[in-house]
Structure formats: structure tokens, C-alpha cells
VOPAGU-2260 file (C-alpha; in pm, 1 decimal, decimal comma):
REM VOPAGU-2260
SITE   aa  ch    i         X         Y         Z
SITE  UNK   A    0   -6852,0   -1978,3    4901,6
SITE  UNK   A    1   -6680,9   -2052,2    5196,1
SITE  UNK   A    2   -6355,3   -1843,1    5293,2
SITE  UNK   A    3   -6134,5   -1661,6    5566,3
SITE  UNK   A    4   -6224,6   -1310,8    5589,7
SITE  UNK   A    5   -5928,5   -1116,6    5617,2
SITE  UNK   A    6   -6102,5    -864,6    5923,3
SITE  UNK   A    7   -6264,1   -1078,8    6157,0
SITE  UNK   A    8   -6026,0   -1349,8    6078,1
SITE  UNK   A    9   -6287,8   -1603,8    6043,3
SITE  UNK   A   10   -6415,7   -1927,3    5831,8
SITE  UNK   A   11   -6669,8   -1802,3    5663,0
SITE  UNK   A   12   -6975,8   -1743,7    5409,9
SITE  UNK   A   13   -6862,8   -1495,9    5181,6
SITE  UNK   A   14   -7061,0   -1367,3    4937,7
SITE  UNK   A   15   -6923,2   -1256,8    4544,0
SITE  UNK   A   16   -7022,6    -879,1    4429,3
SITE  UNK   A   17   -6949,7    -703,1    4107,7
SITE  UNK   A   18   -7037,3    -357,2    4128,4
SITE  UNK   A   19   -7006,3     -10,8    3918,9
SITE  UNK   A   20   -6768,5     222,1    4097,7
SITE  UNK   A   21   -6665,9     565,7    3968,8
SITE  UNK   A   22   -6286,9     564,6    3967,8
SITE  UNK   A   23   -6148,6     960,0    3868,8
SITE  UNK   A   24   -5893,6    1007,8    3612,7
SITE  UNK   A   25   -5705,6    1293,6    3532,6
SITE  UNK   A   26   -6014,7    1510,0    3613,3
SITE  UNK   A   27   -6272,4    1246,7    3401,6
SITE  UNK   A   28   -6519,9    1045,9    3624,0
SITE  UNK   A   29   -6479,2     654,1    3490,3
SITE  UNK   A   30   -6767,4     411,5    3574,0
SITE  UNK   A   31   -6553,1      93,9    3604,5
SITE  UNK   A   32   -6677,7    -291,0    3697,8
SITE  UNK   A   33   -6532,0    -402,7    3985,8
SITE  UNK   A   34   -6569,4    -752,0    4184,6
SITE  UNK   A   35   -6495,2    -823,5    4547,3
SITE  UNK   A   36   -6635,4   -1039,5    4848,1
SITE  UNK   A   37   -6851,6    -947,8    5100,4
SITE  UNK   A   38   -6846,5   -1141,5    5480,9
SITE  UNK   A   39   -7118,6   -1238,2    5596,7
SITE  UNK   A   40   -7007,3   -1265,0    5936,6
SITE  UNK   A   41   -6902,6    -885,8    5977,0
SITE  UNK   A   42   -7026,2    -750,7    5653,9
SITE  UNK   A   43   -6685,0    -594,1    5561,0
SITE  UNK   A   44   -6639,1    -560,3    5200,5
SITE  UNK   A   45   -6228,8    -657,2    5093,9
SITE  UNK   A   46   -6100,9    -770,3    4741,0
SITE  UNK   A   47   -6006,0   -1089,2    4650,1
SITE  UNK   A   48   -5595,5   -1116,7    4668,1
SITE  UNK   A   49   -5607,4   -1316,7    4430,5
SITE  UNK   A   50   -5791,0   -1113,2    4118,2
SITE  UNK   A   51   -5620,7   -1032,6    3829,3
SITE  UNK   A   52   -5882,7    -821,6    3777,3
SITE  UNK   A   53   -5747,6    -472,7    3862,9
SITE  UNK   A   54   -5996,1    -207,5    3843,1
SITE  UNK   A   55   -5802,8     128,1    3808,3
SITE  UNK   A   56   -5621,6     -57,6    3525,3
SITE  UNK   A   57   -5991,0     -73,4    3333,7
SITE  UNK   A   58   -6054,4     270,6    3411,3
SITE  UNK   A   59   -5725,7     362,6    3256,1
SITE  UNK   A   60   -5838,2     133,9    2955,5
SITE  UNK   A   61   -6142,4     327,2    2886,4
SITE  UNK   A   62   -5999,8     662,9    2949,6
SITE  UNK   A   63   -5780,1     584,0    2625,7
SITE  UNK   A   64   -6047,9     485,4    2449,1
SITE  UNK   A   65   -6253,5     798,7    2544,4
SITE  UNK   A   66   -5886,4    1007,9    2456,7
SITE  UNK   A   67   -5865,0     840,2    2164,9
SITE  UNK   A   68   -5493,4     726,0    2307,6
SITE  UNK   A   69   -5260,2     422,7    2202,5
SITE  UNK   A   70   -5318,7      94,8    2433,6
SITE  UNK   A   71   -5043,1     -46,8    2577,8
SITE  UNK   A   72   -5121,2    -363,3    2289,6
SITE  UNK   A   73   -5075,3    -115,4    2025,3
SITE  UNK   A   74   -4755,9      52,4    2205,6
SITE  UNK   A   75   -4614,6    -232,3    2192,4
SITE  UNK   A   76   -4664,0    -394,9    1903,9
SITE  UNK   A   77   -4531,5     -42,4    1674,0
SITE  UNK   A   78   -4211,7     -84,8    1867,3
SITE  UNK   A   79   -4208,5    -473,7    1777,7
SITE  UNK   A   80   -4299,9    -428,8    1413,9
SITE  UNK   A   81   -3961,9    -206,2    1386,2
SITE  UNK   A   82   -3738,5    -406,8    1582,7
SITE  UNK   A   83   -3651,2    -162,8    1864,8
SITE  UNK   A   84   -3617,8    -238,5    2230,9
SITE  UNK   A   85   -3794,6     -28,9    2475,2
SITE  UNK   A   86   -3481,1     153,2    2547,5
SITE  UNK   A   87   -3424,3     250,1    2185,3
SITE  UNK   A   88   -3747,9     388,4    2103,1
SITE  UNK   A   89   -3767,0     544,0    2474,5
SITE  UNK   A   90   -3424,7     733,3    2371,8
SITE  UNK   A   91   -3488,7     790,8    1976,2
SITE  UNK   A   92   -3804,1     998,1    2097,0
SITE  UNK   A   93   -3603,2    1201,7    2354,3
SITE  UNK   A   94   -3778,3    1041,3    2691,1
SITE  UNK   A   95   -3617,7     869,3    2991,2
SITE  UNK   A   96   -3516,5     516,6    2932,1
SITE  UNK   A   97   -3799,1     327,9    3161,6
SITE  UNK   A   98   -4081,2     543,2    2990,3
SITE  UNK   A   99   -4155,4     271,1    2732,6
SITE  UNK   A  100   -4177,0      19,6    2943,0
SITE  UNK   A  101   -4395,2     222,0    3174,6
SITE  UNK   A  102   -4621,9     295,9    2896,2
SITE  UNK   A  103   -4656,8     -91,0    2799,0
SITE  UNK   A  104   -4697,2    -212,8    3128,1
SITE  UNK   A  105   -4992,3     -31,6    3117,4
SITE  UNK   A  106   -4917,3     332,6    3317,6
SITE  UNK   A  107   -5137,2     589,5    3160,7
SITE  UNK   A  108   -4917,1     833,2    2888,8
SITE  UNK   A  109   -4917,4    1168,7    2911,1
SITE  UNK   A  110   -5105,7    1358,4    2556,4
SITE  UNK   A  111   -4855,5    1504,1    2386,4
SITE  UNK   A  112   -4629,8    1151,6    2441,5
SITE  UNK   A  113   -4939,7    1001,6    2273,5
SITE  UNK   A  114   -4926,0    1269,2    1965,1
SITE  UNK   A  115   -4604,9    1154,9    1928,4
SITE  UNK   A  116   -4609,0     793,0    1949,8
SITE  UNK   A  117   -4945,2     825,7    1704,5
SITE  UNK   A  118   -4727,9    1026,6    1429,4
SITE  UNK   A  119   -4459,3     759,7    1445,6
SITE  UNK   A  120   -4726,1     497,2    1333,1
SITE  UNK   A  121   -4652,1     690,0    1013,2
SITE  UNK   A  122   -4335,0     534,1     809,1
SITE  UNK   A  123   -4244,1     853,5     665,8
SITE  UNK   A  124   -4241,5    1028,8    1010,6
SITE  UNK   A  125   -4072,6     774,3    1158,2
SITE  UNK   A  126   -3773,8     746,5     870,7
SITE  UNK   A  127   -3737,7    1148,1     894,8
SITE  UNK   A  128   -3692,9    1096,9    1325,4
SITE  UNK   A  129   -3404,0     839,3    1233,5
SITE  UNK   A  130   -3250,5    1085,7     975,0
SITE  UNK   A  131   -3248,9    1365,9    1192,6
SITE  UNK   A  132   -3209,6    1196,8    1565,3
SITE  UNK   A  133   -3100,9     875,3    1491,5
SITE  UNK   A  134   -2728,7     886,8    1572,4
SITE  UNK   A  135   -2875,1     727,1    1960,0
SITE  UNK   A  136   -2912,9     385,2    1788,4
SITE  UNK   A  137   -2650,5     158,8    1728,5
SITE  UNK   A  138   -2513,8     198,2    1306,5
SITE  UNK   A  139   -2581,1    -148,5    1216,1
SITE  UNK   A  140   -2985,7     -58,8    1319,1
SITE  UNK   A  141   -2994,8     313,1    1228,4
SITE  UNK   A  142   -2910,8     148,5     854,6
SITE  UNK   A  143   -3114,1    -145,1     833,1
SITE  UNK   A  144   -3396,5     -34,9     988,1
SITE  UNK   A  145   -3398,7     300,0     726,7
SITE  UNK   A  146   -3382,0      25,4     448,0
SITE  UNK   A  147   -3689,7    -105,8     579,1
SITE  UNK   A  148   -3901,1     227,1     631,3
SITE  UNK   A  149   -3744,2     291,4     264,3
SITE  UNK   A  150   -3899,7     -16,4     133,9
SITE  UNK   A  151   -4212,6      11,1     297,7
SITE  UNK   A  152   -4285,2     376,7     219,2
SITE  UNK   A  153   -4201,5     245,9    -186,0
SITE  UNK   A  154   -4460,6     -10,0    -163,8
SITE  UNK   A  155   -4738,3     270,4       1,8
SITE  UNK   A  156   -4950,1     145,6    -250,7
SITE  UNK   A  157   -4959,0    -180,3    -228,9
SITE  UNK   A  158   -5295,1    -371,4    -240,0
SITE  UNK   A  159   -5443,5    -288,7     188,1
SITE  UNK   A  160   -5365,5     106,0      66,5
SITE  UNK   A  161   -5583,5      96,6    -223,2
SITE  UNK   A  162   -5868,6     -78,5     -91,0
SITE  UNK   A  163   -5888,6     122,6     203,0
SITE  UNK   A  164   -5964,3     418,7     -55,7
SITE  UNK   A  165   -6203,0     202,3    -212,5
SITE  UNK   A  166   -6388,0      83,1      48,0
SITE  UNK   A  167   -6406,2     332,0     266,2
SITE  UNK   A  168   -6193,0     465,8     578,9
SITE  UNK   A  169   -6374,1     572,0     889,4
SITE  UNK   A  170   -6312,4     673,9    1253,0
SITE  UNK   A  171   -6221,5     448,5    1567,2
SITE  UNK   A  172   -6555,5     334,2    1778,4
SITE  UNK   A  173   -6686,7     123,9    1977,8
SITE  UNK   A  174   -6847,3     -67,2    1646,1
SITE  UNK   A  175   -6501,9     -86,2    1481,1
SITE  UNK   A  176   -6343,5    -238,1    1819,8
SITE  UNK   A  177   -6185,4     108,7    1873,6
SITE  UNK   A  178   -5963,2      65,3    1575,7
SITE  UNK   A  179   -5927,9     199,9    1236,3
SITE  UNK   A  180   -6020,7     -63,4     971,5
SITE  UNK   A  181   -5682,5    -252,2     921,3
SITE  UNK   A  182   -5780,1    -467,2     540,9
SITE  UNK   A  183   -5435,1    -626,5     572,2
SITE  UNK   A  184   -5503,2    -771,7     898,8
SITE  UNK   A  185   -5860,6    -881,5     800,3
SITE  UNK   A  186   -5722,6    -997,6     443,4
SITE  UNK   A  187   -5389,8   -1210,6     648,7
SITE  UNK   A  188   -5654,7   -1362,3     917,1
SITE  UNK   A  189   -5893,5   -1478,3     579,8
SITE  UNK   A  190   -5581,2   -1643,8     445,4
SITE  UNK   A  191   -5482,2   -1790,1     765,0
SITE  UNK   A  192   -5866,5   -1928,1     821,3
SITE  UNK   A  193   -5849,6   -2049,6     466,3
SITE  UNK   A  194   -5512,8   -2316,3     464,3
SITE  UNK   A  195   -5729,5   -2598,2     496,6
SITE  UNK   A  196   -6031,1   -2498,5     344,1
SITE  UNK   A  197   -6290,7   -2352,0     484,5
SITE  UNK   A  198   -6674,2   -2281,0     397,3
SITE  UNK   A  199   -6763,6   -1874,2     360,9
SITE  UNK   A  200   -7052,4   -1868,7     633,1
SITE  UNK   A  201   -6721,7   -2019,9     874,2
SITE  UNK   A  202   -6522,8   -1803,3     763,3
SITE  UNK   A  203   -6736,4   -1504,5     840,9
SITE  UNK   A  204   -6759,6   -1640,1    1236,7
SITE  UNK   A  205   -6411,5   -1710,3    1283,0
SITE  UNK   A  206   -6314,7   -1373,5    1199,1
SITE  UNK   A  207   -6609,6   -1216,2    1376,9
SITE  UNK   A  208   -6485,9   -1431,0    1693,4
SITE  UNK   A  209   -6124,5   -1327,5    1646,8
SITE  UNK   A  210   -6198,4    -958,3    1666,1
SITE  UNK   A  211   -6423,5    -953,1    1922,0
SITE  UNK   A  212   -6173,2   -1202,0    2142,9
SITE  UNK   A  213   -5935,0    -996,2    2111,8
SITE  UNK   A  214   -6133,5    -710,0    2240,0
SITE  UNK   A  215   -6255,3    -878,1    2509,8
SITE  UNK   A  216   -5937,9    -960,3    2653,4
SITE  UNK   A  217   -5743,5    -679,1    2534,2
SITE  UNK   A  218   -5991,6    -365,1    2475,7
SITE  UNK   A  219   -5966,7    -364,9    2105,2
SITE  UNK   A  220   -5970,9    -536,1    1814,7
SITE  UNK   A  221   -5727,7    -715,8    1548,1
SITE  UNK   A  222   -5879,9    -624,6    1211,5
SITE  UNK   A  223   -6075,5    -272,5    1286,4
SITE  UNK   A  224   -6380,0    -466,2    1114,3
SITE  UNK   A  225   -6733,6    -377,1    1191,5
SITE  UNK   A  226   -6992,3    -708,3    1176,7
SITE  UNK   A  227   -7331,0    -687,3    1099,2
SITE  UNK   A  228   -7621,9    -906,0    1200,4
SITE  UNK   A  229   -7673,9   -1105,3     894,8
SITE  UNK   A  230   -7907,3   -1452,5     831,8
SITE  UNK   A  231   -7676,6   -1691,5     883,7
SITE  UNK   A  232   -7495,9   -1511,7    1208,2
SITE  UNK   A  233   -7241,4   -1237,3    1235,3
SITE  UNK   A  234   -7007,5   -1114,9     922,9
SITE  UNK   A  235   -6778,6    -820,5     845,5
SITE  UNK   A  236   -6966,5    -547,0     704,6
SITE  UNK   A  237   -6886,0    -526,7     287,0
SITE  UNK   A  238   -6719,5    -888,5     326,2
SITE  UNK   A  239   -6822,9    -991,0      14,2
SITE  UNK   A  240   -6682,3    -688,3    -171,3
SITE  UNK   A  241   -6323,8    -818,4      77,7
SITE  UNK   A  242   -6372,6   -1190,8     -30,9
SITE  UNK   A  243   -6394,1   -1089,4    -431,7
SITE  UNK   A  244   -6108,0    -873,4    -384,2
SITE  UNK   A  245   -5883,3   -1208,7    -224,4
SITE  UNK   A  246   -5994,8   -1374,9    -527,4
SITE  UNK   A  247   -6038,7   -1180,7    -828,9
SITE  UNK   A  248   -5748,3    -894,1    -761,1
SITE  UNK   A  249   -5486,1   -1041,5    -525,5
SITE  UNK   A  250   -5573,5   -1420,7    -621,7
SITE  UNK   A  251   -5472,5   -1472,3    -229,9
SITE  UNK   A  252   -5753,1   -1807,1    -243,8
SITE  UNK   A  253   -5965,1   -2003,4    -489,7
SITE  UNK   A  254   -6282,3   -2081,1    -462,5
SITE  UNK   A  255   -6449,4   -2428,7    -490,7
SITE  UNK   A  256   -6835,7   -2497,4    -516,5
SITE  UNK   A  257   -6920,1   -2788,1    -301,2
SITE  UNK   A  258   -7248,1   -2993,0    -356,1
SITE  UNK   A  259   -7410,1   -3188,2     -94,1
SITE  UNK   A  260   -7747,7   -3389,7     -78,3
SITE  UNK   A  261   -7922,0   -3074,5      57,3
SITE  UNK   A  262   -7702,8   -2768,4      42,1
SITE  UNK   A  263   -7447,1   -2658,6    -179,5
SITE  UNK   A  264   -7157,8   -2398,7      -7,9
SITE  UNK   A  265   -6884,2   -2223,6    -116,7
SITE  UNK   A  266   -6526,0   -2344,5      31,9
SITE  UNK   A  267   -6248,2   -2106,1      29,5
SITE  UNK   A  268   -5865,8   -2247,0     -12,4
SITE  UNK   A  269   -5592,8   -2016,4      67,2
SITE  UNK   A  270   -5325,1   -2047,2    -283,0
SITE  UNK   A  271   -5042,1   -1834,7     -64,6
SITE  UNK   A  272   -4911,7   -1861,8     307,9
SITE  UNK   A  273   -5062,7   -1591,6     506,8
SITE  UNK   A  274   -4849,8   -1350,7     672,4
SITE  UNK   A  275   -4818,4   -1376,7    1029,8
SITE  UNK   A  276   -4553,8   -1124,6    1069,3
SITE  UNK   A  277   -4811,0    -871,5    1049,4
SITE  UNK   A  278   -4997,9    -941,1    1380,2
SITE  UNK   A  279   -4887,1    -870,5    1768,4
SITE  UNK   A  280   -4846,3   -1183,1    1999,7
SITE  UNK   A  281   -5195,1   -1140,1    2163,7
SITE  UNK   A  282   -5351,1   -1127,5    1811,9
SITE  UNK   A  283   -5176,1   -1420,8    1665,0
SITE  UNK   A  284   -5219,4   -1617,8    1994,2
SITE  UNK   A  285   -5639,1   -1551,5    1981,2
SITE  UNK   A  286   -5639,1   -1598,3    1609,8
SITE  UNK   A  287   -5475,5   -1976,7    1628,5
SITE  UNK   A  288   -5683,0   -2011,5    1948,9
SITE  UNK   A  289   -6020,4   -1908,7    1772,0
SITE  UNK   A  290   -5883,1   -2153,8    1509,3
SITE  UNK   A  291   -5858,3   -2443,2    1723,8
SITE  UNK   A  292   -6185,1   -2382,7    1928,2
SITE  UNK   A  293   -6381,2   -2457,1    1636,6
SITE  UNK   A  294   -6181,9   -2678,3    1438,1
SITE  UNK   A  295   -6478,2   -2951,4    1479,0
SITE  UNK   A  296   -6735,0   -2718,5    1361,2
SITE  UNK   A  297   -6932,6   -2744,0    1055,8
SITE  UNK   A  298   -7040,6   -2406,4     898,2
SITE  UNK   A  299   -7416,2   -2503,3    1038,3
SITE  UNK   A  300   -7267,3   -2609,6    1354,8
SITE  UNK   A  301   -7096,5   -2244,7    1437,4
SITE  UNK   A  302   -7384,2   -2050,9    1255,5
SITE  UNK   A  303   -7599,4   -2223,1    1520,6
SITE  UNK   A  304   -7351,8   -2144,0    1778,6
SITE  UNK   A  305   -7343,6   -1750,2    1644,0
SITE  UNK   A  306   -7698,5   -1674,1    1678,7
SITE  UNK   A  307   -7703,6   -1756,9    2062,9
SITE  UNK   A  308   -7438,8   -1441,6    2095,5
SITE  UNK   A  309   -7669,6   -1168,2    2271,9
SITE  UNK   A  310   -7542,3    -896,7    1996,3
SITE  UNK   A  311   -7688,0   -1113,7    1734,3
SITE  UNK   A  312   -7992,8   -1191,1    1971,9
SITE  UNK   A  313   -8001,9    -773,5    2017,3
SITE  UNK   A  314   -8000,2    -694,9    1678,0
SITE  UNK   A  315   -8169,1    -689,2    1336,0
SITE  UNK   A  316   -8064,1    -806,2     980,7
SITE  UNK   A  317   -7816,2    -519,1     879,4
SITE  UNK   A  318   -7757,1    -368,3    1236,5
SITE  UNK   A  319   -7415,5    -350,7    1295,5
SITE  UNK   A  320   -7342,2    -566,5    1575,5
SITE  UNK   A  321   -7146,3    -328,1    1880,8
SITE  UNK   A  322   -6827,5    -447,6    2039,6
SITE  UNK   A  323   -6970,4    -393,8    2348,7
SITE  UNK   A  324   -7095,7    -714,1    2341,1
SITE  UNK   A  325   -6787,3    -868,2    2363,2
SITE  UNK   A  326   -6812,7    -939,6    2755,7
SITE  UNK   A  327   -7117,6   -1141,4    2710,4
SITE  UNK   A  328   -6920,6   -1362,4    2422,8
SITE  UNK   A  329   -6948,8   -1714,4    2506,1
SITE  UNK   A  330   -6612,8   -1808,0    2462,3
């Protein structure tokens, strides 16, 4: 492409590069992508002004993965999901009033402000903070927000605790999207999927999509779901022991037996509004965007469109498909 080179000042061949450079954090050496132009006139290497694309940001994205420590996504969302502004959860946990809004913004927290903000993903920790240091926030939200920890620690055992027992819990990887499996999310997004009908094998892709989206735009995923490679394309792992569990136990959709001229499929219809509360903005805004991408697809149509992912294409029947595939997603 043609351009003005910033050193010699002049119009230009300039050619695109996107290299691996080792960017040091706190002591740990990060290989990180980076992109930048090179002149061809003087051969000076400078970044485009215009990127987005900042590559110490990255590095700090996969040093918190490595640390196992909160994105700024997930920072923000467990302040949203109680209500609190960045000042009042900054203050509540004893730090200076900008921290929060450091941390979301995407500077790189300290551990032990991490350990912290990870024990306050707990109700019960966070109710027993308010009791004990929550004079800082305003009466009127010191009392209504300990009537909602109070309702939500009652209902501990509602229907996402006691399937995560029964299917299984496990650690957050690369293959879960560097979250902990989250069955309310996954069981909300099937509902959401579902409101017009939709067949399983679609289904199965437009959550697979969502999740890795997500972490390809924001380093992690919505539902903590691993997919395997299966023959009609990508699906959450167990999803048919999830699906019977929407149906038969929570009744969340019904299921209808469709019968064409050379195929028969299963449709699912959602019988209850999905809760959208539940989700962060970035999630709900690639969940209704996944949604309308393939509105016009059949479920042969997007199974087609599945198996030209290169995780499928890399994989076997049963391999769990990695999200580090997501970059090479073709939407």
C-alpha cells in the first residue's frame, strides 16, 4: 500500500508486517503479535497511528490468563451485576477511588487486589464485606443491595448449582475459553437461541460461535463451555445431557419433531423468556450479533459453514476443539 512514512517524510510503498515480539511483564517474558509498516524507501519500521491494536495491552491479556487473574470484562461486569459504581466498590474494598477504573480500563492489578476481587465473586463474602465495612455506601444501597446478596445466597441451590455438581466442575483453560463452566449462561444463551425455534445441530453452532466470539474479541469466553469436534460441526461437550436437562427438569423449551422429504430434525422452542440480565454488555452484544449473522441459515447451511473452521479442520470426532482457534474464526 501506498503511504507517507513518518521518517523520510515521503509518498511511499509501505509494506504490512505482523511479527512475534517478546514484551516483559512483571519479570515474565510475553510473546505478543504485533503489526506495523515497514518503508520501503528507508526501511524504517514505525506503527500504524491509527491501530487499535495495542500490543502491551495483549501482553497484559495473556499475563492474566497465565496468573489466572480477573480481565478487565470480568472486573467489570461483578461490579455491574451488583449495582455499584467504580467509586463504591473502589472504596468498599479499602483502595483509592480511581483504582477501579484503572483496573477496567485495562491497567494490570496487582495479586493480592486480584485475591480480593476473586473472593468477592462469592455472595456470601461479599454480604459479610457490606456487614462489616459497609457504612462507605450510601443507606438506601448498603440495604437493598444486602436484600439482594440475601436472596441470592437463599436460592444457592437453584437449578445452574446443582448441575454443576452433576456434570462436572473443572479448571479455567485455554479449552474452556479461560473460564469456569458457567451452565446458567450456556442454559440463558440456549433459551435466547431458541425464541423462534431453532433446529439442535443450529443450536449447537450458534453457541459454539458465541463463545468463541467473544473470546476472540475479548480473551475469554461467555459460557465456560468446552466444544468438541463432532459429525455435524462443533457442539458443547455433554450438550445433550444440557439440552435434556432444559427440557425434562427445568421445562425451559419443548421440543418438536419436524419431518421433511429427506431428513427429519429436532426444533427446539424456548416456553420462558431467557434472562438477559445475567450477561455483560460485550456478551449480550456478540450473542444478538451471532444471532443475526446467521439468521438466514439453515441447520445444513451453518453445519457446512462449521466444518471450514480450521479447529474443526484440526481435529478428530471427540477432540475437544481449543479456543485458540478463535483468531482464525471466520467471522
Amino acid at each position: 500500500m501506498k503511504g507517507i512514512c513518518p521518517n523520510c517524510e515521503k509518498i511511499t510503498e509501505l509494506e504490512y508486517v505482523r511479527a512475534t515480539e517478546e514484551i516483559e511483564v512483571r519479570g515474565d517474558i510475553i510473546p505478543t503479535e504485533v503489526d506495523y509498516y515497514r518503508c520501503n524507501e528507508c526501511n524504517i519500521e514505525f506503527e500504524d497511528p491509527n491501530s487499535e491494536n495495542d500490543p502491551l495491552e495483549k501482553a497484559y491479556v495473556e499475563y492474566r490468563r497465565k496468573h489466572d487473574l480477573l480481565q478487565p470484562e470480568e472486573i467489570r461486569f461483578l461490579r455491574k451485576q451488583y449495582g455499584l459504581t467504580q467509586n463504591q466498590l473502589s472504596t468498599l474494598l479499602g483502595w483509592g477511588g480511581a483504582t477501579i477504573s484503572r483496573y477496567e480500563n485495562g491497567a494490570l492489578q496487582d495479586e493480592a487486589h486480584d485475591r480480593l476481587l476473586q473472593l468477592i465473586k462469592s455472595p456470601e463474602n461479599l454480604y459479610e464485606l457490606i456487614t462489616t465495612k459497609g457504612d462507605v455506601l450510601p443507606d438506601s444501597k448498603k440495604k437493598s443491595l444486602l436484600k439482594d446478596l440475601s436472596n441470592i445466597i437463599d436460592k444457592k441451590c437453584s437449578y445452574p448449582n446443582f448441575y454443576q455438581e452433576r456434570f462436572g466442575r473443572y479448571e479455567p483453560n485455554i479449552d474452556s475459553g479461560y473460564k469456569g463452566l458457567d451452565l446458567n449462561k450456556l442454559f440463558q444463551a440456549a433459551i435466547f437461541f431458541s425464541k423462534e425455534g431453532v433446529f439442535k445441530t443450529k443450536l449447537c453452532k450458534l453457541l459454539f460461535y458465541a463463545d468463541f466470539k467473544h473470546y476472540k474479541d475479548y480473551a475469554i469466553s461467555i459460557t465456560g463451555s468446552k466444544y468438541a469436534h463432532a459429525d455435524h460441526g462443533p457442539v458443547p461437550d455433554n450438550y445433550e445431557h444440557y439440552f435434556a436437562a432444559l427440557y425434562h427438569d427445568e421445562q425451559s423449551i419443548t421440543i418438536r419433531e419436524k419431518v421433511f422429504e429427506d431428513f427429519s430434525g429436532e426444533e427446539f422452542i424456548s416456553m420462558i423468556e431467557p434472562d438477559l440480565s445475567i450477561f455483560s454488555d460485550t456478551e449480550l452484544e456478540v450473542i444478538a450479533k451471532i444471532k443475526n449473522h446467521f439468521k438466514s441459515y439453515t441447520a445444513t447451511k451453518i453445519r457446512e459453514f462449521s466444518h471450514n473452521e480450521k479447529g474443526y479442520k484440526e481435529t478428530q470426532n471427540g477432540d475437544i476443539i481449543s479456543y485458540k482457534y478463535s483468531n482464525d474464526l471466520q467471522i
